[in-house]
N, C-alpha and C positions, 0 to 999 in steps of 0.2 A: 504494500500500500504506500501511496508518495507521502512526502509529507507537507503539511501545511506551511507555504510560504507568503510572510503578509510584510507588508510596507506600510509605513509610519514616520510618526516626527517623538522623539523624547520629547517627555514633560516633567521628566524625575530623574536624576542621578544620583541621589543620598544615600541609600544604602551601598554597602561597599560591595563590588561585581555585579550589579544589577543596577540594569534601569526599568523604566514602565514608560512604554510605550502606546501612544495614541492610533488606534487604524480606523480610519473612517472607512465606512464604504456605505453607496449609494445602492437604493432599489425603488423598481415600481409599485404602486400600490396596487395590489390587481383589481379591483371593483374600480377604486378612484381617481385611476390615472396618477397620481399627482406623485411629483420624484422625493421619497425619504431617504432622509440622511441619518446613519446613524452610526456613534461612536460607540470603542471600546478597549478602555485599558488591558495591556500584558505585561506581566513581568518576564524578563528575560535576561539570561546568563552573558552578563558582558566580563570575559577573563581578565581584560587590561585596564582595567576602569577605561577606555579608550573615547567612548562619547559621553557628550555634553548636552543639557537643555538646548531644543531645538534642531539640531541636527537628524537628518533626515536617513531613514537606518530600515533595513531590513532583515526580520527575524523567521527561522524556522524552528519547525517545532522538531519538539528531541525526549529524551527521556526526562523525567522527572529529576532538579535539582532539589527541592523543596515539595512543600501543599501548595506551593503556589506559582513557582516558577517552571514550565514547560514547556520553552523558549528559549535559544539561545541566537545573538548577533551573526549574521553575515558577515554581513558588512554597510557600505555606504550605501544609499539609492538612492539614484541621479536621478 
């Protein structure tokens, strides 16, 4: 099975090797037409502390580091 690859912007870098990241994504409503947006925080395994608030980062999903973390960095996303 592949695994889940999702792009984002950090909004959190404080805890030490992990940040949480923002992925939006857009869908149609099916009855109302009308375009939803919506967000959702991840936590994910950054080894290097290497990103920053804002920076725009892509995470796949991986074995469990934590209850909470099940994600870890790529890299950059252009």
């Amino acid at each position: 099975m592949p695994k889940k690859i999702l792009s984002g912007i950090v909004v959190s870098d404080k805890p030490n090797k992990t940040i949480t990241v923002v992925v939006e994504r857009k869908y149609q409503h099916p009855v109302l037409k009308k375009v939803i947006r919506k967000k959702k925080k991840y936590n994910a395994h950054d080894e290097k502390n290497k990103f920053k608030n804002g920076d725009k980062v892509s995470i796949r999903e991986c074995k469990p580091y934590s209850k909470s973390k099940k994600f870890e960095v790529i890299g950059d996303s252009k």
